[in-house]
C-alpha positions in Angstrom: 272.3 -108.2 63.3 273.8 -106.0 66.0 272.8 -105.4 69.2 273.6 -102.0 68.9 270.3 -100.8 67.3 269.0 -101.5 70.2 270.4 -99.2 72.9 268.6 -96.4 73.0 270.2 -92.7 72.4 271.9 -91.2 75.8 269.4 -88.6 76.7 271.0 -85.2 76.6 271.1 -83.2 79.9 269.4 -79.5 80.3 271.6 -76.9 80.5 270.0 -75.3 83.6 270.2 -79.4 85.2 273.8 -79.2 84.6 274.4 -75.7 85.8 272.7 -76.3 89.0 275.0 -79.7 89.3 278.0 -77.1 89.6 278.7 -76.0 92.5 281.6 -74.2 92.1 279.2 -72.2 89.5 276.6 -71.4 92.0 279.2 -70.7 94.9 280.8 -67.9 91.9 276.8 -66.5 91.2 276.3 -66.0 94.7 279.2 -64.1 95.4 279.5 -62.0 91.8 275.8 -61.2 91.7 275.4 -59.2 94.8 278.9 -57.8 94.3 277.4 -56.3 91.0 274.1 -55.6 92.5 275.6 -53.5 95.1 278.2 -51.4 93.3 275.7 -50.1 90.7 273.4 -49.2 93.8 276.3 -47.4 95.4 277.0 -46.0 91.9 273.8 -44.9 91.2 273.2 -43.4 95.0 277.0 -41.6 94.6 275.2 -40.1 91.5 272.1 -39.3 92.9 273.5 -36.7 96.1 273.2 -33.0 95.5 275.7 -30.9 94.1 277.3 -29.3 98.3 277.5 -25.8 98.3 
């Protein structure tokens, strides 16, 4: 017999585990969400003034 029957299955990693082990990933979040964030609010408040006379 084999010893491989043995070894158990490699457990497979979460996908949030392995996107917070990135940190280049996190460091790209953190800059592109507020970058988003804060263009639609300027957007939305450009929108928002009154028509000048």
């Amino acid at each position: 017999m084999s010893e491989d029957n043995n070894l158990p299955k490699p457990e497979r990693i979460p996908f949030f585990q392995r996107m917070l082990d990135n940190p280049f990933l996190l460091l790209f979040i953190g800059v592109a969400m507020p970058t988003v964030f804060y263009t639609l609010w300027g957007v939305m408040e450009v929108a928002t003034l009154p028509i000048a006379k």
